[in-house]
DOVODO-201883 format. One record per residue (C-alpha): residue number from 1; x, y, z. Coordinates in nm, 4 decimals, padded with zeros to 6 digits. Example, Ala and Ser with C-alpha at 12.3 -4.5 7.8 and 13.67 -1.06 7.14 Angstrom:
% DOVODO-201883
1	01.2300	-00.4500	00.7800 $
2	01.3670	-00.1060	00.7140 $
END
This chain:
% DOVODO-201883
1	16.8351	04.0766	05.1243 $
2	16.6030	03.9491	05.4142 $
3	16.3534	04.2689	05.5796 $
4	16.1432	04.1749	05.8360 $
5	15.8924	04.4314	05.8399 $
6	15.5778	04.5197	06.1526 $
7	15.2827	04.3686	05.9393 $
8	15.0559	04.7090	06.1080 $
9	15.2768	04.9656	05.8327 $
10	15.1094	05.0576	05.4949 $
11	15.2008	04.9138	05.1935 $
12	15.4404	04.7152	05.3889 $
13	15.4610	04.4171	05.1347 $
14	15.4281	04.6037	04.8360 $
15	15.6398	04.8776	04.8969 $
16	15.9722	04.6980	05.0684 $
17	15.9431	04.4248	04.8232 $
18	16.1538	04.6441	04.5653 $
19	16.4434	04.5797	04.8542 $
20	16.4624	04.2254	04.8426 $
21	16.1987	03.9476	05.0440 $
22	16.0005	04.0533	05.2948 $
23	15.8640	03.8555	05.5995 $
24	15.5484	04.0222	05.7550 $
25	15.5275	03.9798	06.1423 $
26	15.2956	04.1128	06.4556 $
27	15.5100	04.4011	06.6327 $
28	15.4837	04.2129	06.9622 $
29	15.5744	03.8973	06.7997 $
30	15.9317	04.0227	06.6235 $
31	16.1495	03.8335	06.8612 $
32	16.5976	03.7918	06.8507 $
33	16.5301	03.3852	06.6639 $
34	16.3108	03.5732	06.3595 $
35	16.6076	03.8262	06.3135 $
36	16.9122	03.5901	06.2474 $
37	16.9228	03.6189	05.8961 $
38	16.7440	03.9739	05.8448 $
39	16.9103	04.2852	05.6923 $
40	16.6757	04.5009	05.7863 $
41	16.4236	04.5677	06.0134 $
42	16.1393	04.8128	05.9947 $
43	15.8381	04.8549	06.2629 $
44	15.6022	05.0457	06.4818 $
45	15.5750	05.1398	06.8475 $
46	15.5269	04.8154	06.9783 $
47	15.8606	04.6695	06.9027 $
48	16.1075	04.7367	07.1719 $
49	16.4470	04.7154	06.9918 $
50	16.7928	04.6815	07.1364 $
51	17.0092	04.4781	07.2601 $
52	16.8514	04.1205	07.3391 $
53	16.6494	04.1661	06.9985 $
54	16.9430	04.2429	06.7553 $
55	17.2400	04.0588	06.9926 $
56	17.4134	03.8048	06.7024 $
57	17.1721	03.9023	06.4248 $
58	17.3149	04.0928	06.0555 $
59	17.0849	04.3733	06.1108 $
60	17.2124	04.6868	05.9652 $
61	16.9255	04.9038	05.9639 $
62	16.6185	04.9861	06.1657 $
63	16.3583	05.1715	06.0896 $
64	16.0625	05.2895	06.2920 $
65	15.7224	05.4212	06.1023 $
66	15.6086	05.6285	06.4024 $
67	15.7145	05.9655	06.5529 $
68	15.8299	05.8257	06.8839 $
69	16.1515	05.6685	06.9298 $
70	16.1103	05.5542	07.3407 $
71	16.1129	05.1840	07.2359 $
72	16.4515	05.2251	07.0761 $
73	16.8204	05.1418	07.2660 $
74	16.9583	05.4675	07.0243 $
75	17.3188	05.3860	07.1994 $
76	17.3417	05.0230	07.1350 $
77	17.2127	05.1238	06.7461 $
78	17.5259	05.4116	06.7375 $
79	17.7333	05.1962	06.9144 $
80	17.7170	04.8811	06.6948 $
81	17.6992	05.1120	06.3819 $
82	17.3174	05.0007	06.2697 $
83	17.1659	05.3078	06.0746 $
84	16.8555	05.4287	06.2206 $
85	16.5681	05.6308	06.0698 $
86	16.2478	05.7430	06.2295 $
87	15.9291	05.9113	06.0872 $
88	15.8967	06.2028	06.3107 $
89	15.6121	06.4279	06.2586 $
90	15.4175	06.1796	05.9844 $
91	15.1361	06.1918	06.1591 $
92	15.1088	06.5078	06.3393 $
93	14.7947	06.6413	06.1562 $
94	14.5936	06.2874	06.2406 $
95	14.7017	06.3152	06.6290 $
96	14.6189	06.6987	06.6216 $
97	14.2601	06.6322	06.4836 $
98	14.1932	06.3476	06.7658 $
99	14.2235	06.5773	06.9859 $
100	14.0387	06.8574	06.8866 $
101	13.7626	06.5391	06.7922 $
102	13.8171	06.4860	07.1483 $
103	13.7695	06.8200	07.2941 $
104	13.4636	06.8745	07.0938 $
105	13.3248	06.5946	07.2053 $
106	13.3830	06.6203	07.5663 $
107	13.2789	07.0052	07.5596 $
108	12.9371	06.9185	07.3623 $
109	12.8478	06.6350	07.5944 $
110	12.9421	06.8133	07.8958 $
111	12.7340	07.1662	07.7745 $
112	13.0946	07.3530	07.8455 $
113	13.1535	07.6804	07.6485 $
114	13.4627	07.6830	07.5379 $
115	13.4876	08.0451	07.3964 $
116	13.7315	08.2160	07.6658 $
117	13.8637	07.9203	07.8016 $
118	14.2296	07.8510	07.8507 $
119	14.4615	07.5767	07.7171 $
120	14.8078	07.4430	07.8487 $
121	14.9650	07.2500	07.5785 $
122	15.2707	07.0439	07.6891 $
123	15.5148	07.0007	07.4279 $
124	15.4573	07.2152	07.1417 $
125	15.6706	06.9951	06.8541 $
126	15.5254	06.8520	06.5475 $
127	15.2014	06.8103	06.7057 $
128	15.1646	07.0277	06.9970 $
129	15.2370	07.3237	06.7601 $
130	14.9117	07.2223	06.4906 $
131	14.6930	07.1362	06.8657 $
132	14.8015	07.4961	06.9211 $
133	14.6730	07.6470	06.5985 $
134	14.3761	07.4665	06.5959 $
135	14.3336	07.5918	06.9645 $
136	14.4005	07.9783	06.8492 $
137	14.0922	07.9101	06.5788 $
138	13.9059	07.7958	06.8735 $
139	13.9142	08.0942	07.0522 $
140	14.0809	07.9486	07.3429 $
141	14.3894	08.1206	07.5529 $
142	14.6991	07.9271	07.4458 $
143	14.9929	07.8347	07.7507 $
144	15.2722	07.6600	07.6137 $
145	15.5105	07.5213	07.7884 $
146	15.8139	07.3389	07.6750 $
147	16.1798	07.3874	07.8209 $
148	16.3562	07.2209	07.5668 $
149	16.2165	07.4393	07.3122 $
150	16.2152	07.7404	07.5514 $
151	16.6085	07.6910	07.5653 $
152	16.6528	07.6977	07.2183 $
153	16.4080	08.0214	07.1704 $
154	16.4362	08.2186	07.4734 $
155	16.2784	08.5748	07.3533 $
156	15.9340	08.3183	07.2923 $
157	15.6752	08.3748	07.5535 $
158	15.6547	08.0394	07.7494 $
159	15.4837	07.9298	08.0134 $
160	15.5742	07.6735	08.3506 $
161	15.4068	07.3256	08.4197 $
162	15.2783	07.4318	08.6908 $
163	15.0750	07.7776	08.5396 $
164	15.0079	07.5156	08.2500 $
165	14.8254	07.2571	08.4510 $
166	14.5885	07.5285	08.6276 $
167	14.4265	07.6196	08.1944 $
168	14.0907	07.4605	08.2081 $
169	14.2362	07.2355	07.9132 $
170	14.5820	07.0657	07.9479 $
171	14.6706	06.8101	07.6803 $
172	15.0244	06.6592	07.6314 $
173	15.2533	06.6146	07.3682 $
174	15.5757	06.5218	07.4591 $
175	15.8139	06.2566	07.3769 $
176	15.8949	05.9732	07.6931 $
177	16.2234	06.0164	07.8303 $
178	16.3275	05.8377	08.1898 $
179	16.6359	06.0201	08.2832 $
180	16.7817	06.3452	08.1922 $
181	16.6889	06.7657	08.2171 $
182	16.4104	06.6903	08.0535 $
183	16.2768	06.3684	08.1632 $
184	15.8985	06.3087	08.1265 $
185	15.8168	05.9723	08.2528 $
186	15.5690	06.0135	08.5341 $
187	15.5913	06.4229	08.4522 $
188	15.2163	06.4162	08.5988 $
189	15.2661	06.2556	08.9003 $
190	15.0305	06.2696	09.1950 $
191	15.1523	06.6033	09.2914 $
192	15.1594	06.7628	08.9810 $
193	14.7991	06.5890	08.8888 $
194	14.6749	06.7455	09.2134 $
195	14.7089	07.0910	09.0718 $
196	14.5117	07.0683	08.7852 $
197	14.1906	07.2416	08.8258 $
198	13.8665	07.0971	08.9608 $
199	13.6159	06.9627	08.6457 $
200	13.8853	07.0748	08.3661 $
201	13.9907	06.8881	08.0875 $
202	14.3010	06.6347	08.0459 $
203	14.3889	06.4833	07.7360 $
204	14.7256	06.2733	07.6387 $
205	14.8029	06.1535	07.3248 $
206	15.1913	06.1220	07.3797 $
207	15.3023	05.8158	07.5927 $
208	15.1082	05.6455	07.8776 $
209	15.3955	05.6826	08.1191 $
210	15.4034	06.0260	08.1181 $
211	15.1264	06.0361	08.3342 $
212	15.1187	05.8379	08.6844 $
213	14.8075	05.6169	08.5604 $
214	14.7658	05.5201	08.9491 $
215	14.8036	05.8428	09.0471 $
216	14.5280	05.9875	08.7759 $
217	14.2840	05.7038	08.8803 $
218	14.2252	05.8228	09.2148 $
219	14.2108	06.1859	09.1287 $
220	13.9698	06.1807	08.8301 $
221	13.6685	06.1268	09.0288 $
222	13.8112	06.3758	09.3255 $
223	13.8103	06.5967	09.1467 $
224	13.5460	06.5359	08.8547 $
225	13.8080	06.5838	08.6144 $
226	13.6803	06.4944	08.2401 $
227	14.0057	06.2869	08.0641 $
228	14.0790	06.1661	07.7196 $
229	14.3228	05.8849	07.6783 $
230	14.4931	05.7454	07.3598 $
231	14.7822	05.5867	07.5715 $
232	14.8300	05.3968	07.8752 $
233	15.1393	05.2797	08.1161 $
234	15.2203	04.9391	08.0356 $
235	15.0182	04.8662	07.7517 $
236	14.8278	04.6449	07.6387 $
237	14.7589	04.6098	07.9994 $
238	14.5591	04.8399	08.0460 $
239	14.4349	04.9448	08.4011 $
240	14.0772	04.8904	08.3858 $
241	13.9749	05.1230	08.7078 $
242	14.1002	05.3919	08.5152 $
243	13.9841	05.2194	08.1841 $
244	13.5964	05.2818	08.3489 $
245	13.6594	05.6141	08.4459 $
246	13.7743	05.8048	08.1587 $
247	13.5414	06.0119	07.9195 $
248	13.7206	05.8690	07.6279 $
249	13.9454	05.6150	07.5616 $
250	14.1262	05.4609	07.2775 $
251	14.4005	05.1831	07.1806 $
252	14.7018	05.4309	07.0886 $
253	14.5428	05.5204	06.7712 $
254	14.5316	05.9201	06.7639 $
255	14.7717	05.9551	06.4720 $
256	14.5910	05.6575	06.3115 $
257	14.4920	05.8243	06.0206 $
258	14.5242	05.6893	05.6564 $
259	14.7971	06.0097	05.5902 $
260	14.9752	05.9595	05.9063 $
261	15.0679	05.5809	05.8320 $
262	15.1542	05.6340	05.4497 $
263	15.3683	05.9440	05.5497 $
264	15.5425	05.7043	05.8082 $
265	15.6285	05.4263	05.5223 $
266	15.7236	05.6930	05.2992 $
267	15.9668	05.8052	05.5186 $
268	16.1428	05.5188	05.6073 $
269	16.1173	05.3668	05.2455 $
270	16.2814	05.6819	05.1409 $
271	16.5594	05.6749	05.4530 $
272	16.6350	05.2890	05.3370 $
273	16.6926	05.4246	04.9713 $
274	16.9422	05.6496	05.0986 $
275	17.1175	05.3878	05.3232 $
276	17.1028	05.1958	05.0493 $
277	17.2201	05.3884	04.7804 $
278	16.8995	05.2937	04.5614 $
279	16.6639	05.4502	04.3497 $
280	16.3730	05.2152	04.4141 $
281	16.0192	05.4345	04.3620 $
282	15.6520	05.3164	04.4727 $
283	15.3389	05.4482	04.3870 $
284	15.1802	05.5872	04.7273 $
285	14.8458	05.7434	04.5802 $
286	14.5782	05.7063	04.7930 $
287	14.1893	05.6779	04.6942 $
288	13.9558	05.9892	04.7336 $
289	13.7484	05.9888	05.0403 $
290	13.3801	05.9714	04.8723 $
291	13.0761	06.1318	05.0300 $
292	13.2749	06.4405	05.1477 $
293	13.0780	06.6899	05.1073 $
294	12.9236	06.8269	05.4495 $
295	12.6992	07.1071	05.5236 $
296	12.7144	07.3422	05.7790 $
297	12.3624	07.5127	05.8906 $
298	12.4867	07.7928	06.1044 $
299	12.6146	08.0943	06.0926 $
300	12.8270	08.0902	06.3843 $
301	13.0446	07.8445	06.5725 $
302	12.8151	07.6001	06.7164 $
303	12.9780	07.3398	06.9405 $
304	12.6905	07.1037	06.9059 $
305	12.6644	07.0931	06.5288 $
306	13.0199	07.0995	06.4652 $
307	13.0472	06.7862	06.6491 $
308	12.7931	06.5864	06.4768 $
309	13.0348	06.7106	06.1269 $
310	13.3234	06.5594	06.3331 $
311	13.1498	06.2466	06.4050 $
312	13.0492	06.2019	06.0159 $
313	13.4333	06.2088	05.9899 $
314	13.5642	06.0529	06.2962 $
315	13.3399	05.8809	06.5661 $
316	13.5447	05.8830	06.8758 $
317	13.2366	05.7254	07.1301 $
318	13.2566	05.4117	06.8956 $
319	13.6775	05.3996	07.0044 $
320	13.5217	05.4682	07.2871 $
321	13.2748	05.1701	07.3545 $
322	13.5078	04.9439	07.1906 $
323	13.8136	05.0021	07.4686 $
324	13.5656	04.9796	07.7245 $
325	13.3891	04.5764	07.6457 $
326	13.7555	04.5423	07.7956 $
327	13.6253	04.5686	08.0863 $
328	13.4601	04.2790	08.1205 $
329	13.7549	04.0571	07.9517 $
330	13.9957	03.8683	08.1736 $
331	14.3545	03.9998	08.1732 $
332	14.5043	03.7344	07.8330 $
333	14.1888	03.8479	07.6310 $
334	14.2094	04.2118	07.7154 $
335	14.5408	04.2071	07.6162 $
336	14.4866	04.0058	07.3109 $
337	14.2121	04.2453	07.2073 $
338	14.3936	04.5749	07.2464 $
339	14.6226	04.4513	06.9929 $
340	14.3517	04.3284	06.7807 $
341	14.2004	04.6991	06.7830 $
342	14.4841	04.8612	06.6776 $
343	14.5617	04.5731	06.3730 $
344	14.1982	04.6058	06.2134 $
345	14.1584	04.9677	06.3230 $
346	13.9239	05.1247	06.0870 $
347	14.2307	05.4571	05.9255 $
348	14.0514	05.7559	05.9729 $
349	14.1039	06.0622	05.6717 $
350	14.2515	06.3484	05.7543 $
351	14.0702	06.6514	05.7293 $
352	14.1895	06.8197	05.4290 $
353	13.9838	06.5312	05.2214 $
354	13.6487	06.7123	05.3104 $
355	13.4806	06.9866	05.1401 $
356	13.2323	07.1900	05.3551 $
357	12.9145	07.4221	05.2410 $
358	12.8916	07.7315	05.4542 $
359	12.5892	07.9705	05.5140 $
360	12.7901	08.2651	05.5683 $
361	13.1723	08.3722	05.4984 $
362	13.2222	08.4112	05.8886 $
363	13.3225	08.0533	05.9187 $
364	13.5448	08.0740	05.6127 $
365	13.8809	08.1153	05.7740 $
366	13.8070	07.8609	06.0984 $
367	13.7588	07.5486	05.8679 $
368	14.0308	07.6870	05.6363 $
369	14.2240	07.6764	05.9422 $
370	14.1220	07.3015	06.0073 $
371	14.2585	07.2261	05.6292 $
372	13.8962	07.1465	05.5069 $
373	13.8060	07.2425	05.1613 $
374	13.5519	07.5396	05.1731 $
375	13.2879	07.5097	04.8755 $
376	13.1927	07.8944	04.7673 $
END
């Protein structure tokens, strides 16, 4: 049996070898020619799969090692009875921690309070519903808004796009769909953009194309509007006027986290066993973080000191910096180097790998909340 598996998953070589031979490959470069004698197929978000990629290939099975499934044809799978399996929700902890990195870090920079403050979270699945419990430790006033999950819960207090995108935080979460009830692509567009309030706080960690990129470049600076981007329409082309104007940027790497890739392979390794009908078992242990012990010198919330314990975990300003030498790269290298970014991307470690000292008890339950390990 032939796999051709996205060279960018964990333990890809090690792990599907129990299947049969594996041939590693660059998501962009896993073209229709490399596919005529594969069985299976297993990749990231960078591989757009349907018909011109499997047409007159043996592919029976596709697997995706990411939560999103917008780069799959799911009717042409169904229809030409290929088995699919995705990885929802393996890396809903890592995403949820960029962004409250990323709200930290815009807050402390900016000298914003955020005790009182309000956020409207847009989607509120796998990771939209950890944002919002790390937002309720926070202190801030949750909005949620999400109709599909509104339909199916309708005695839940929801909340509109439109009374969502006037919180002084709004940060998205939501899958990309192009058609339908619930379709998302450009769901910011210049008219919904333009009611978000004047200096608040945007971040989107979903799909580029939910937001109108255009549309968000000439607003930002109208009005003063401090943004946080993980994605970006069209990728890897990035659009470099809005590239320059963001607070923070980054190469689609919020759920990059060491858990969040391992918990992808293990789900699809496990959803190929049961296609299968094998057994096969791999040893995913990973090694302890070292040097994870932090101190925390106050005893109350301190938005300055708890981001300098955020960036000993997680420096977002050095994503930062790195997105933006692309600004000074010609279109092939910029290209080129996004890629390159997210290949040798340095995995972050999830939270829960850190113990944490504390003056006083007060704290106890906020960085319990956060999954770190407090040390009596």
């Amino acid at each position: 049996m032939k796999l051709v598996v996205d060279e960018n998953i964990s333990f890809a070589k090690e792990a599907f070898s129990l299947f049969g031979d594996v041939k590693l490959f660059a998501g962009r470069e896993i073209k229709n020619e490399i596919l005529k004698d594969a069985d299976i197929l297993i990749i990231r978000s960078v591989t757009n799969v349907d018909e011109s990629l499997l047409k007159n290939t043996q592919v029976r099975f596709v697997g995706t090692a990411t939560i999103g499934t917008d780069h799959i044809d799911l009717d042409y799978l169904k229809n030409n009875k290929i088995a699919f399996a995705d990885a929802k929700g393996c890396n809903a902890f890592a995403v949820a921690e960029y962004v409250l990195t990323a709200l930290i870090k815009i807050c402390s920079d900016e000298k914003i309070n955020s005790e009182g403050k309000s956020i409207g979270i847009v989607g509120v699945g796998n990771v939209g519903s950890k944002v919002l419990k790390f937002s309720e430790l926070l202190g801030l006033k949750v909005l949620k808004n999400d109709p599909p999950l509104q339909r199916k819960n309708p005695d839940e207090r929801f909340y509109s796009l439109e009374e969502a995108l006037q919180c002084d935080i709004v940060t998205l979460h939501t899958p990309l769909a192009f058609e339908g009830e619930d379709k998302t692509f450009h769901l910011l567009d210049e008219e919904k953009l333009s009611q978000l309030k004047d200096n608040s706080i945007l971040i989107n960690t979903s799909r580029g194309a939910v937001i109108d990129n255009n549309a968000l470049r000439k607003l930002i600076s109208q009005k003063k509007l401090k943004v946080a981007l993980d994605v970006w329409e069209n990728e890897p082309d990035v659009e470099l006027s809005l590239l320059e104007r963001v607070a923070i940027a980054s190469p689609h790497v919020a759920g990059y986290s060491l858990e969040g890739k391992v918990n992808g392979t293990i789900m699809i390794f496990n959803a190929l066993n049961t296609f299968l009908g094998t057994n096969y078992d791999f040893d995913f242990t990973l090694p302890e973080v070292k040097h994870n012990l932090f101190e925390y010198n106050q005893t109350d919330f301190d938005i300055d000191e708890f981001n300098e314990l955020l960036k000993s975990i997680y420096d977002i300003e050095s994503d930062t910096n790195q997105m933006k030498k692309m600004l000074y790269f010609n279109r092939e290298d910029r290209v080129k180097y996004f890629d390159e970014m997210r290949k040798n991307y340095p995995l972050r470690r999830e939270f829960n790998n850190y113990r944490i000292k504390l003056k006083s008890d007060k704290l106890k339950n906020f960085f319990e909340g956060l999954r770190f390990k407090v040390i009596e």
